[in-house]
C-alpha angles and dihedrals in degrees: 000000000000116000105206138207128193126184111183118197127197114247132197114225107272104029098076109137116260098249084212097061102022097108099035125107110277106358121154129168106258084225088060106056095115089065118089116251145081113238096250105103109082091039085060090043094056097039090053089055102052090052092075099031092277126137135205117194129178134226146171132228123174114306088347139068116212124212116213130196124194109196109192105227 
């Protein structure tokens, strides 16, 4: 059995993640760079998953891209 969690955030045209480099330390969309942070949040977040069996993939849907954790039970 897998529990799951989604978040799903709004996105303007343009500023969709690289798939490629989402997950790596530091990456930030070169259209987002008046927006605060430093790229390293979703590297933590999958790292920490990873660390007890979890998974987080990432999707897009029109104008969103949706977040989803699978956590094993």
């Amino acid at each position: 059995m897998v529990s799951r969690i989604a978040i799903a955030n709004p996105v303007e045209e343009g500023t969709e993640p690289d798939e490629a480099q989402l997950f790596s330390r530091c990456y930030r969309n070169p259209a987002t760079s008046d927006i605060p942070g430093s790229g390293i949040g979703l590297h933590i977040a999958s790292a920490a998953a990873g660390k007890f069996g979890a998974t987080l993939t990432y999707r897009t849907t029109d104008g969103a891209v949706i977040f989803e954790l699978r956590i094993p039970c």
